[in-house]
VOTIPA-717023 format. One line per field, with one value per residue (C-alpha): residue in three letters; x, y, z. Coordinates in Angstrom, 2 decimals. Example, Ala and Ser with C-alpha at 12.3 -4.5 7.8 and 13.67 -1.06 7.14 Angstrom:
% residues 2
residu = (ALA;SER)
east = (12.30;13.67)
north = (-4.50;-1.06)
up = (7.80;7.14)
//
This chain:
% residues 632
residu = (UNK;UNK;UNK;UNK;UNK;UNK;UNK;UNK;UNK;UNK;UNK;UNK;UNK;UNK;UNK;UNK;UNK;UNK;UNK;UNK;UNK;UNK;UNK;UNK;UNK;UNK;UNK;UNK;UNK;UNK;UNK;UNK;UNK;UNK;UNK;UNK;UNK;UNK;UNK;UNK;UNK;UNK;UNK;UNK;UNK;UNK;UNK;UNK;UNK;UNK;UNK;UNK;UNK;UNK;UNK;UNK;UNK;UNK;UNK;UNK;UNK;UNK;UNK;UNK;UNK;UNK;UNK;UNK;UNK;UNK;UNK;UNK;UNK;UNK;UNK;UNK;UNK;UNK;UNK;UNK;UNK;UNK;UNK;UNK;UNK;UNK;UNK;UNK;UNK;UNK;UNK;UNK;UNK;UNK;UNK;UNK;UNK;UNK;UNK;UNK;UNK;UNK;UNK;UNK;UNK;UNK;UNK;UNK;UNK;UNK;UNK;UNK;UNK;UNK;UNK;UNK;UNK;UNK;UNK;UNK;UNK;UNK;UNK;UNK;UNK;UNK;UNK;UNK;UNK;UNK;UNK;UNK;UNK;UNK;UNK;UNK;UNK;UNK;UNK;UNK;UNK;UNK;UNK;UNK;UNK;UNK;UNK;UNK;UNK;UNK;UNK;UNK;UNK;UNK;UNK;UNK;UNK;UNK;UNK;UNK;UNK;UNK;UNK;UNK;UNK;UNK;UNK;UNK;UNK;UNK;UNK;UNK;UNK;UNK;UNK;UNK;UNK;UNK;UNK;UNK;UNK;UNK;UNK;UNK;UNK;UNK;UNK;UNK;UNK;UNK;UNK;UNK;UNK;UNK;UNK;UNK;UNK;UNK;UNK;UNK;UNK;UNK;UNK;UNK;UNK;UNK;UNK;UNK;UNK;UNK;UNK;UNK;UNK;UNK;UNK;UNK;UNK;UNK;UNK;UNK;UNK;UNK;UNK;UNK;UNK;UNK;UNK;UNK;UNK;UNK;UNK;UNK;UNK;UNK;UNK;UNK;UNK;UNK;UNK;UNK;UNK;UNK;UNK;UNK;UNK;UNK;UNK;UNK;UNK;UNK;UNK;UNK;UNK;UNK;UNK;UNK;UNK;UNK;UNK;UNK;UNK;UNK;UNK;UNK;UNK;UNK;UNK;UNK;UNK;UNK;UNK;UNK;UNK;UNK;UNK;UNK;UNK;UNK;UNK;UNK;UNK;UNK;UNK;UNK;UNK;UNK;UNK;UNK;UNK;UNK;UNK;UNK;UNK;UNK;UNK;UNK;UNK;UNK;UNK;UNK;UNK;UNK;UNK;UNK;UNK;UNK;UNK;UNK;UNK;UNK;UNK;UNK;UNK;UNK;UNK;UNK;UNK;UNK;UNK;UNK;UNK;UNK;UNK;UNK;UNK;UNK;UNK;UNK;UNK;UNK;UNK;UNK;UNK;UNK;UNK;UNK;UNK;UNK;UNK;UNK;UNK;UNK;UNK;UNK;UNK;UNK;UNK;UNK;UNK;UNK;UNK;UNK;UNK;UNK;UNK;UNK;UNK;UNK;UNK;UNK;UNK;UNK;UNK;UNK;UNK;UNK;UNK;UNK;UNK;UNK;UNK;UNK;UNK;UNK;UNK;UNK;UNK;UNK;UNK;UNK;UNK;UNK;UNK;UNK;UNK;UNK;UNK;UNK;UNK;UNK;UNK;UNK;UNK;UNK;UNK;UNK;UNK;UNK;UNK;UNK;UNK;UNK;UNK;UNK;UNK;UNK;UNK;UNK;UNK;UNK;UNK;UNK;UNK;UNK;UNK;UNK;UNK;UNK;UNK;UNK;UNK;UNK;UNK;UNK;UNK;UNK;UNK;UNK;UNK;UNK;UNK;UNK;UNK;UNK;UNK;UNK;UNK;UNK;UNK;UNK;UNK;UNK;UNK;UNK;UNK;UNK;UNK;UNK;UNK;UNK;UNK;UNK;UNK;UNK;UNK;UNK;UNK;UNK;UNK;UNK;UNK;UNK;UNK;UNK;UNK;UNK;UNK;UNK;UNK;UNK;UNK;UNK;UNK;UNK;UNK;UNK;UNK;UNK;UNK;UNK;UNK;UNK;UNK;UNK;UNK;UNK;UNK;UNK;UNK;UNK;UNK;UNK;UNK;UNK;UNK;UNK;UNK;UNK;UNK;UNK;UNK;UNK;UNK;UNK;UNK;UNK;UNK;UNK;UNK;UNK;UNK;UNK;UNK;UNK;UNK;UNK;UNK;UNK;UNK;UNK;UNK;UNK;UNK;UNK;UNK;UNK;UNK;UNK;UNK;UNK;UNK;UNK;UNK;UNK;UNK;UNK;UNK;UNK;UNK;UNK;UNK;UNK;UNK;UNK;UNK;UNK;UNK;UNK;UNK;UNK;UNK;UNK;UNK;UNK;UNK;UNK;UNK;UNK;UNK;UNK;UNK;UNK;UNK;UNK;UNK;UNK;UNK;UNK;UNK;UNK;UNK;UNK;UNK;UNK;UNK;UNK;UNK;UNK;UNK;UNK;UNK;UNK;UNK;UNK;UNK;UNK;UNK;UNK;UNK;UNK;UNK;UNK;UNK;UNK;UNK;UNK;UNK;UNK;UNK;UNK;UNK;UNK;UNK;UNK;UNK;UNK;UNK;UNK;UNK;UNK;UNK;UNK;UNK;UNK;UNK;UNK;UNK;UNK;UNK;UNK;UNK;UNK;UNK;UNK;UNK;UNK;UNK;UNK;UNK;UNK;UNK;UNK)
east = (105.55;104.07;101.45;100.47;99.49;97.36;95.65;95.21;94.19;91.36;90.38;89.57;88.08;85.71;84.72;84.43;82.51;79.89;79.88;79.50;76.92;74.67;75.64;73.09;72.57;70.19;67.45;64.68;63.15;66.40;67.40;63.77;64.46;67.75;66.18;63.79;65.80;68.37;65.50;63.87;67.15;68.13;71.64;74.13;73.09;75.95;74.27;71.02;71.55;73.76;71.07;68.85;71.99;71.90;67.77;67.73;70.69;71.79;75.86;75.41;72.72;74.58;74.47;73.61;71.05;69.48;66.27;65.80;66.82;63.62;61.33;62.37;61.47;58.35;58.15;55.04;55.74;58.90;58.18;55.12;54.95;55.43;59.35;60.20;59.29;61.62;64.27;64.23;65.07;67.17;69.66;69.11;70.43;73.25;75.37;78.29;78.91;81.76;80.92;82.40;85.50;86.35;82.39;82.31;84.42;83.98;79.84;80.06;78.41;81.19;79.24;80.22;84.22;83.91;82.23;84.84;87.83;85.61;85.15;89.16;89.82;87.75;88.52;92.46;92.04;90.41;93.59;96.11;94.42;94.68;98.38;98.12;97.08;100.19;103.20;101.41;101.46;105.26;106.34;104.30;106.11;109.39;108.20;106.96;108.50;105.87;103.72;105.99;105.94;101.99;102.39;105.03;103.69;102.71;105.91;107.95;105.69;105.05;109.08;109.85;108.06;107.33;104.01;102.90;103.07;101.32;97.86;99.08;99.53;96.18;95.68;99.19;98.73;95.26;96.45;99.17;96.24;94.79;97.64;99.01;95.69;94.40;98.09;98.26;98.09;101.67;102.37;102.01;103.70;106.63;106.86;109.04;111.88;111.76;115.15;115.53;118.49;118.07;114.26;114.03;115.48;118.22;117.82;114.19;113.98;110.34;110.14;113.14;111.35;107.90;110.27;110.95;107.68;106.67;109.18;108.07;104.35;105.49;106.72;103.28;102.52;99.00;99.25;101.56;100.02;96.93;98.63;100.41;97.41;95.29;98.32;98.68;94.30;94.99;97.75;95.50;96.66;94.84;94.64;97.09;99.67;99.08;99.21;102.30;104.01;103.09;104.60;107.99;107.92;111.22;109.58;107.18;109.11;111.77;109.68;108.45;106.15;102.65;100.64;102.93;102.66;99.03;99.56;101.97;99.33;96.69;99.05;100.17;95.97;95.73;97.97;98.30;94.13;95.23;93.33;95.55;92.29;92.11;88.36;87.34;88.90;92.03;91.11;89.95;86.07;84.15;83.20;86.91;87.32;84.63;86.03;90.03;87.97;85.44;88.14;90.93;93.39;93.17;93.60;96.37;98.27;97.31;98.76;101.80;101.96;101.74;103.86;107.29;106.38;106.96;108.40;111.88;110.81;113.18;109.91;108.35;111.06;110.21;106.28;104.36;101.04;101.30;103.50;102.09;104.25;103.76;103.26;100.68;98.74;98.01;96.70;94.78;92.84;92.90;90.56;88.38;88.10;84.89;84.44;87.25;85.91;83.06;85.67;87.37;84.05;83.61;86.43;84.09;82.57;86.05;85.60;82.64;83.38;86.85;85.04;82.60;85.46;87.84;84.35;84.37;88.30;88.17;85.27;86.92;83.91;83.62;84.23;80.83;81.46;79.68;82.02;84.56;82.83;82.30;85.96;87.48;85.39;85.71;88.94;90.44;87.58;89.23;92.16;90.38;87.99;90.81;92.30;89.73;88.24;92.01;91.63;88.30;89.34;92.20;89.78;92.53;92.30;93.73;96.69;95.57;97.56;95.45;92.43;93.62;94.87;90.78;89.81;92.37;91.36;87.93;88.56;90.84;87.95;86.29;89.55;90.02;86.22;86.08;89.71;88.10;85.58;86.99;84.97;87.70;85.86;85.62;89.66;90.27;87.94;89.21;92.99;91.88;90.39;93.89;96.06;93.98;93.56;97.66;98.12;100.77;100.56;100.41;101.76;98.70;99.92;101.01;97.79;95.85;98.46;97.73;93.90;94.40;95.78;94.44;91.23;92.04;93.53;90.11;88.05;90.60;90.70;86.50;86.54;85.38;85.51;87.82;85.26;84.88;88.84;88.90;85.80;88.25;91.09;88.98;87.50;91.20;92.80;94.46;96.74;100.35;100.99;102.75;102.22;105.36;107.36;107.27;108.11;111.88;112.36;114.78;112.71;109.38;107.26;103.76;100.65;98.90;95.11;94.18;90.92;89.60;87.73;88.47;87.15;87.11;87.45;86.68;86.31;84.77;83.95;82.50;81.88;83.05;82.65;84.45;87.88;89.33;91.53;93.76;97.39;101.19;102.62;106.20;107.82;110.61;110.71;112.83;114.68;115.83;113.69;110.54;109.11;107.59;107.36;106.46;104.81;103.59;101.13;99.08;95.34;94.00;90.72;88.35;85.97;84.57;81.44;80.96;82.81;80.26;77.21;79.12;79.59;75.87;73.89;75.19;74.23;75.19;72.00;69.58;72.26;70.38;73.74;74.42;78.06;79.97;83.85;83.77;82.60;85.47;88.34;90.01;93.04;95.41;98.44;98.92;101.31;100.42;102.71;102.56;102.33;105.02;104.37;100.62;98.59;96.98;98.40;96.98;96.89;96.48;96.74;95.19;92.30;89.72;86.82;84.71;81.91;78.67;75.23;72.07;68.66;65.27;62.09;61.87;64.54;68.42;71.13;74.66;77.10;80.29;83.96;84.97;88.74;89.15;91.79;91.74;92.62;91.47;92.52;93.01;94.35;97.50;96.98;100.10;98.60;101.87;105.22;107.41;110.45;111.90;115.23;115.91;118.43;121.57)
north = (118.55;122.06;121.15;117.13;119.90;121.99;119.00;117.45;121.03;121.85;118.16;118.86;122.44;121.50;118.88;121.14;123.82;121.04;120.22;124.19;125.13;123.04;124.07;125.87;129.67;130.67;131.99;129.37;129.99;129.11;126.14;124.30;123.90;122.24;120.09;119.28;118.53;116.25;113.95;113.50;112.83;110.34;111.84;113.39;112.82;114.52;117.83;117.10;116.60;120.18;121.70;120.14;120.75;124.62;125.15;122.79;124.23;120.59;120.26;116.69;115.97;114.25;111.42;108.89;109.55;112.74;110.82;109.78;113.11;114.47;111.65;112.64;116.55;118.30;119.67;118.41;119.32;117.46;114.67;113.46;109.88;111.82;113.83;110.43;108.48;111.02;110.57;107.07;106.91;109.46;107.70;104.03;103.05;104.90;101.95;102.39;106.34;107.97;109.99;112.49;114.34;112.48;112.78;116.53;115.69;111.96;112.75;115.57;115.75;115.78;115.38;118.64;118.01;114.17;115.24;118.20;115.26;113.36;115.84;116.70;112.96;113.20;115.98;115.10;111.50;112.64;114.81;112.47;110.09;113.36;113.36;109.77;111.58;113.74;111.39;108.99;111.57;112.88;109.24;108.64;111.98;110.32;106.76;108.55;111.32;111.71;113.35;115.86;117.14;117.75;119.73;121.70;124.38;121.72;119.82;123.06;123.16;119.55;119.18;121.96;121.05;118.11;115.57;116.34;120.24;120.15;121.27;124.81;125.65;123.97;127.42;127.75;124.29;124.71;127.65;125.86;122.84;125.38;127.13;123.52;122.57;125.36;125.13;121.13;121.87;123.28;120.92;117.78;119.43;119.18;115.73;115.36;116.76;113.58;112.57;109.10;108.99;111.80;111.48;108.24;106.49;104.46;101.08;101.65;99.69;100.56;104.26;104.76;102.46;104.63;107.79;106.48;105.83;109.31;110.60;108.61;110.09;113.47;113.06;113.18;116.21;116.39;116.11;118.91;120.99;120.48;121.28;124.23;125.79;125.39;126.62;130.09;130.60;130.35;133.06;134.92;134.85;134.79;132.08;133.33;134.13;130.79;128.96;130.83;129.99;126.33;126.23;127.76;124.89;123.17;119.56;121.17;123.62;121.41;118.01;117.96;115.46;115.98;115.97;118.57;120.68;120.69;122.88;125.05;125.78;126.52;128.76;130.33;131.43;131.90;135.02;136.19;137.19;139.05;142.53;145.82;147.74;146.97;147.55;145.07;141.87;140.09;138.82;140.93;141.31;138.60;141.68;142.14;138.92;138.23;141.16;139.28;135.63;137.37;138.64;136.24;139.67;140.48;136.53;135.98;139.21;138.45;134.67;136.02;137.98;135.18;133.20;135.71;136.02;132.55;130.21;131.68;131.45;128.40;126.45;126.22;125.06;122.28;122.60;119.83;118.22;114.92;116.00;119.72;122.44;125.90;127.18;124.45;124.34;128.11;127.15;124.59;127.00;129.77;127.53;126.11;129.62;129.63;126.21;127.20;130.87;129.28;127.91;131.14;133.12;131.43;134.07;136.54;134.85;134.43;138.71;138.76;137.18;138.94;142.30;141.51;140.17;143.24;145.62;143.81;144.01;147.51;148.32;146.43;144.12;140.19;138.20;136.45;132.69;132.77;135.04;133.22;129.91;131.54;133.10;129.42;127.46;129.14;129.39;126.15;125.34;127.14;124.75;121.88;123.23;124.94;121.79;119.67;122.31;121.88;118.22;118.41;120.83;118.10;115.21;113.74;111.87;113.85;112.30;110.30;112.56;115.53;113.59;113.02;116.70;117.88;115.29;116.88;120.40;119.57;118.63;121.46;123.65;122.48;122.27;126.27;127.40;124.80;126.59;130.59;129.24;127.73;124.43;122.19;119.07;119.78;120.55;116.97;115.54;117.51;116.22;112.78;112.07;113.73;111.72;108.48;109.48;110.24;106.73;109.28;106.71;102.87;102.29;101.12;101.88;105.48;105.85;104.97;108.03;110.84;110.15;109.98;113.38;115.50;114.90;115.67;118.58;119.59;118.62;121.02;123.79;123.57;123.64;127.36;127.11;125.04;122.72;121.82;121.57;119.40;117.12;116.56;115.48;112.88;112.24;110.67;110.19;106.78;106.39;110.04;113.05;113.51;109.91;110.03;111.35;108.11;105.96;108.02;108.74;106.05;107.94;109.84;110.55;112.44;112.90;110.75;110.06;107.29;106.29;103.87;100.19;97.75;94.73;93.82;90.02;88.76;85.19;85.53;88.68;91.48;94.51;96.12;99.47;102.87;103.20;107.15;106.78;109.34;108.78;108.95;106.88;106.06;104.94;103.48;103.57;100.72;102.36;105.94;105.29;105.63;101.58;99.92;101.51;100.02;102.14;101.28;103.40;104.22;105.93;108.34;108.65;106.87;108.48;105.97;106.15;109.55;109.11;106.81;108.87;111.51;109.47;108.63;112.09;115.34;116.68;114.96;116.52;113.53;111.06;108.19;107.74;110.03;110.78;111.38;111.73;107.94;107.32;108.34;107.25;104.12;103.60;101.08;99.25;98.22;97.36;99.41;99.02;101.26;100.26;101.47;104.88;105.11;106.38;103.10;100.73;97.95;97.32;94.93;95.10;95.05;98.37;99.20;99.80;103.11;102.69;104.03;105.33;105.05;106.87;106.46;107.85;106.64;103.96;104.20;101.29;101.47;99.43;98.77;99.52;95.96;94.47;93.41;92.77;94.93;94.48;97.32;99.39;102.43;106.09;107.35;111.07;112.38;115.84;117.20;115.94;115.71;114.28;113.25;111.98;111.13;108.53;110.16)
up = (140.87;140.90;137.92;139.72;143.16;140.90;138.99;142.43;144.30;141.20;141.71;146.07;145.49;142.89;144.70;148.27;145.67;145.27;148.84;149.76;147.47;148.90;152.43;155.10;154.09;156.75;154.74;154.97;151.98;150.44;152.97;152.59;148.78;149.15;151.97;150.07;146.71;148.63;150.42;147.24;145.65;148.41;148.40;150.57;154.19;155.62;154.08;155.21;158.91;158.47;157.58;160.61;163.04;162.43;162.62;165.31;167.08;167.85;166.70;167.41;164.47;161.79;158.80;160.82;163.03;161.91;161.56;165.22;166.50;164.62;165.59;169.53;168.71;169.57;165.88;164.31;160.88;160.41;162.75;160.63;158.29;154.81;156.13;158.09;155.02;153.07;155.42;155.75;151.78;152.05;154.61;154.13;150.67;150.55;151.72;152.74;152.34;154.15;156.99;159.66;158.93;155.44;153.96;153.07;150.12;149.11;149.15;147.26;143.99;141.14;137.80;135.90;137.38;136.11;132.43;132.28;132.71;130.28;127.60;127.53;126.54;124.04;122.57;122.98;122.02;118.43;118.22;118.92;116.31;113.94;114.21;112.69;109.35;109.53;110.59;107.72;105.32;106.23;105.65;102.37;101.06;101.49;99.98;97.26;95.97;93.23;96.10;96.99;93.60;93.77;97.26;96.98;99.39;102.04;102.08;102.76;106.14;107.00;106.34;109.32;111.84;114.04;113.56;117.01;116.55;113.07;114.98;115.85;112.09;110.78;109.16;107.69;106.46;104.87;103.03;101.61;100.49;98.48;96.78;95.92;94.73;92.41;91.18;90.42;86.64;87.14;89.94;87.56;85.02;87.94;87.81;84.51;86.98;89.05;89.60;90.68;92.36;94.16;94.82;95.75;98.84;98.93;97.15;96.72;93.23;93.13;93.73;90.84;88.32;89.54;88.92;85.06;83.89;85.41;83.65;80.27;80.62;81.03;77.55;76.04;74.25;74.59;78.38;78.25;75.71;77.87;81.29;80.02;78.50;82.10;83.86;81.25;81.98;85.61;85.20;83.99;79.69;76.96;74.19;72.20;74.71;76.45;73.49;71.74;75.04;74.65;70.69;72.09;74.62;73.80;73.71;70.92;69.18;68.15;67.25;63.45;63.66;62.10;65.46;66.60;63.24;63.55;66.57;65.15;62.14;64.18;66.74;63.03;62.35;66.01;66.25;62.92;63.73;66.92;66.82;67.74;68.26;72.81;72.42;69.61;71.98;71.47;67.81;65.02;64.68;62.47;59.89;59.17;59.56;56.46;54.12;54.23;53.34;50.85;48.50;47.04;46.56;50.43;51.09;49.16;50.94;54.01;53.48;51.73;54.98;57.45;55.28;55.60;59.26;60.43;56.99;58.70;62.26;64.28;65.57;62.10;60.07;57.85;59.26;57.47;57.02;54.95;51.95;52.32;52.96;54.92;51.23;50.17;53.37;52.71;49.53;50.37;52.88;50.31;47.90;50.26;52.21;52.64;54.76;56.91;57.85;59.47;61.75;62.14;62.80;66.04;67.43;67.66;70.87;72.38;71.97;73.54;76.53;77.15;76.90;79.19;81.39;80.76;82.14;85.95;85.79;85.65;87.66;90.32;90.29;90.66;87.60;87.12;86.30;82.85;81.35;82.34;81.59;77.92;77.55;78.59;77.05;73.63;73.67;74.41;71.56;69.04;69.16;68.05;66.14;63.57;63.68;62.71;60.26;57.79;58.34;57.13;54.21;53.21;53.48;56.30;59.78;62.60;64.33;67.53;70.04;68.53;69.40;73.08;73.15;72.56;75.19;77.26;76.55;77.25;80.88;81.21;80.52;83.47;85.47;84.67;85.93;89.18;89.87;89.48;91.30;94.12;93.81;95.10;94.93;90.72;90.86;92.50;89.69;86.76;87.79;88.90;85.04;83.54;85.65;84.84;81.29;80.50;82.54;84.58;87.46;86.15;89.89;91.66;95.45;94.50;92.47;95.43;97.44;94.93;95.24;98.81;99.10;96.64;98.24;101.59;100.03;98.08;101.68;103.35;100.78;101.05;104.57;106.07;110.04;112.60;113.53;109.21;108.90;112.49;110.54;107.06;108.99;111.67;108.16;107.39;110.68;111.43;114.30;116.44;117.82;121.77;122.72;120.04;122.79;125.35;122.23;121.17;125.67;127.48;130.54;130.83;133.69;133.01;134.51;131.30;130.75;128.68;126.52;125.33;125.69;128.71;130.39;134.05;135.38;139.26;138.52;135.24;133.22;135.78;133.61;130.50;128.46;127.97;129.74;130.54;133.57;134.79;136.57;137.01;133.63;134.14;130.37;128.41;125.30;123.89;120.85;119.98;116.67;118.60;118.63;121.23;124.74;128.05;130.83;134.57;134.72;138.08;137.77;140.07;138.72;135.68;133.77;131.77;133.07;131.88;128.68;128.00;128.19;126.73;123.78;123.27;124.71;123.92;127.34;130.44;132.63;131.27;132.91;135.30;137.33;139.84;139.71;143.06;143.59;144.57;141.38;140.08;142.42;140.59;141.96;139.81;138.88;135.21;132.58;129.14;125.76;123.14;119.69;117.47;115.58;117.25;119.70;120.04;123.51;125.13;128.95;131.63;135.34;138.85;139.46;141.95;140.02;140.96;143.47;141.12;142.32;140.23;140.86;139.01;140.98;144.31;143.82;144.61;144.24;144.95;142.88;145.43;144.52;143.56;143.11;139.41;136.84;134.43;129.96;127.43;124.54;124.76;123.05;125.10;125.57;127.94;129.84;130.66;131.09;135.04;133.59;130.18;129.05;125.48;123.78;122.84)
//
């Protein structure tokens, strides 16, 4: 009960602050402009005649008949046509205000309390809609397992630690977007280790036959020739590590088909080239390239070479193009040497760039983007250009899946420079077109998930303040977060606020607009698995009024209404049910609508506290919780 006496204590003094700032100081100088201010203003009379009780020296000047006491003085400045005239407005409309003992507080001028109370809704409303996002996501990564696989990272936090807690570790959890997300080459790669059984809940026919044509995709050996070679530049290899790596892939070293061959010939050219001389680059320079091509003795040596290196080695057993042997294919390039060192000669610029690279390595410097543009761009080139060069030479088609494989390699060549460069909304691109283009997902609904995702992950990863990273997830939010409690509690009793969008009805529809009450909410929820929930819940106080201009104006000082405690005070008695796994309730029930004040020039008009029955939406936002017993 401590914390309901200090909401309720902060809620009287900052009210008596109002009241005491305005109070008599003595100084006239000082006095005459508050005077002054508050007849013009037509507001608070109970300050006014304290002001006139202390210069007149009169304690029985007050509210109510301040104005005759100074038409029965002597004083001819304030007992003159334009100060009566003042006072006159300044008493007469207010209708109705309380006075005596009970008036220091209930006049007092509340408007930065009221837009404080306001503001807090807001900002906790936008939250609670937040967690929405979150407990979505947390069941979507259970539905579909296939997720889980792309966020690693994330699912490790989002699996420890409960929806309406997730806000704390926005940080933690952004950090983990990005890691997953400049890692998703790797990540898809991931999802050939789908199990179904174990991945997918229990008789959930749909997830396993998702998990098997997953599975099926991840078969496809350009997609994984393609992945495995982003993955190796994102490590941080070289073409011909990456690419020897991909060869002695199981799923590639043991197939013989001729798609698969044409990558082991051109991994064969690839790193038989490799330089030994660190300065010249990784591949030997195109002048020693040209003096091997320009003489048939060095050729044939340097094929004989090649050819006892790798005839013997396991992955290139039985390597064939067509009818052509290891042997053969080395002939054929022997004859036609000439066409196929223009292929070769394009190396050189794979050199260029990994010197320049290898110079702001060492110097500690920044890796400028065209470098690396240049050093990926050639060398996932190189591939298909080799490739197409002997298929070319033989006066053959390339096989289909080689065809895909360059498409493949030519997005991953965009995919590797948006990753050095951090451009996360390129990343989501680049793996959107080689999910869509490897038909990885022909599931529609866990299409639409993946997209879902990996751009909230790319909005998050971009985002570089709070207020950005607060923006991407509103950007997503549907409707949980604490409200979640009231929903799982047999009991709960909080001091709750509420906003949202209500109506009121005395015979007929009386008013309607923005909703933010404040009160004692006492709850049930009606199942351990956190359903439906029923509260009574009693206001204190409504803030709608100020919600509302909040809502339109940034700045509440251009407001028309002048905002007292009374209009405020909303006392009510209402029936509010939560709907299952949201924020989002709906309520009905008997309130006393706030008295409101309105100025504008000269004018004033008072709008009366009115008896009404009361329906809205509204955002459940629990401030802090009395009691709370869970189900067993």
């Amino acid at each position: 009960m401590k914390k309901l006496y200090k909401f309720l204590l902060i809620l009287s003094l900052a009210a008596a602050w109002n009241h005491s700032a305005a109070q008599v100081t003595g100084f006239p100088a000082k006095d005459v402009l508050t005077l002054h201010k508050l007849l013009s203003d037509g507001t608070s009379p109970e300050t006014i005649a304290g002001i006139l009780a202390y210069y007149y020296n009169d304690p029985t000047i007050n509210a109510s008949n301040y104005k005759s006491k100074v038409q029965a003085s002597s004083n001819i400045f304030l007992n003159n046509p334009i100060v009566l005239n003042k006072m006159a407005n300044g008493v007469g409309p207010v209708l109705g205000t309380p006075t005596a003992a009970g008036s220091a507080i209930l006049g007092a001028n509340v408007t930065n309390y009221a837009d404080g109370i306001a503001k807090f809704l807001i900002s906790r409303g936008k939250k609670e809609l937040s967690m929405a996002f979150f407990e979505t996501m947390k069941k979507d990564l259970k539905k579909f397992p296939e997720v889980r696989y792309l966020f690693p990272r994330t699912v490790e936090i989002i699996d420890n630690i409960e929806s309406h807690n997730i806000m704390t570790l926005l940080q933690e959890l952004r950090d983990a977007f990005t890691k997953d997300i400049v890692n998703e080459a790797q990540n898809i790669l991931s999802l050939s280790e789908m199990d179904a059984v174990k991945d997918c809940p229990n008789s959930d026919t749909d997830c396993q036959k998702r998990a098997a044509a997953i599975k099926t995709a991840l078969q496809s050996k350009p997609l994984v020739v393609a992945l495995n070679l982003i993955q190796n530049f994102v490590e941080g290899n070289t073409i011909i590590t990456g690419f020897d790596k991909v060869i002695n892939d199981p799923l590639i070293c043991t197939a013989t088909d001729e798609y698969t061959n044409y990558l082991k010939l051109t991994n064969i050219l690839l790193s038989s080239l490799r330089t030994e001389k660190e300065g010249e680059g990784i591949f030997i320079t195109e002048n020693t390239l040209r003096t091997i091509f320009s003489s048939s003795e060095i050729l044939n040596l340097y094929f004989g070479l090649v050819y006892q290196q790798y005839s013997k080695h396991p992955c290139y057993l039985n390597l064939k193009i067509g009818t052509a042997d290891l042997a053969t294919i080395f002939t054929n390039i022997l004859t036609n040497h000439q066409k196929f060192l223009g292929t070769l000669s394009s190396l050189d610029n794979i050199n260029v760039a990994y010197k320049a690279l290898r110079v702001k390595i060492t110097a500690g410097e920044k890796i400028e983007t065209t470098y690396y543009a240049s050093f990926v761009t050639t060398s996932l080139g190189a591939i298909g250009n080799i490739a197409e060069s002997y298929a070319k030479v033989m006066n053959v088609t390339l096989p289909a899946d080689l065809t895909l494989t360059i498409k493949n390699l030519e997005t991953g060549r965009g995919l590797c420079i948006d990753i050095q460069q951090r451009n996360y909304p390129g990343i989501f691109n680049g793996c959107i077109k080689l999910i869509n283009d490897n038909k990885i997902f022909v599931d529609q609904k866990a299409k639409e998930k993946t997209v879902k995702y990996l751009s909230f992950a790319a909005n998050l990863a971009s985002a570089t303040t709070s207020d950005e990273v607060e923006n991407v997830i509103e950007s997503v939010a549907l409707p949980p977060g604490s409200y979640s409690v009231k929903q799982k509690s047999s009991w709960n009793i909080a001091l709750n606020g509420y906003i949202g969008y209500a109506a009121d009805f005395n015979g007929g529809l009386y008013a309607h607009g923005f909703y933010a009450p404040v009160g004692l909410a006492f709850s049930k929820g009606l199942s351990s698995k956190g359903q439906w929930a029923i509260t009574i819940f009693s206001s204190i106080i409504d803030v709608g009024g100020i919600v509302s201009y909040r809502l339109k104006d940034s700045e509440t000082e251009s407001l028309k209404q002048e905002v007292r405690l009374e209009s405020i005070i909303s006392p009510s008695a209402q029936l509010v049910i939560g709907i299952p796994k949201t924020p989002i309730a709906v309520s009905a029930g008997w309130r006393m609508s706030p008295k409101l004040f309105y100025s504008g020039g000269d004018t004033f008009e008072s709008v009366p506290a009115k008896s009404v029955f009361n329906i809205g939406v509204l955002i459940d936002i629990p401030i802090f919780t009395f009691f709370n017993r869970t189900y067993n």
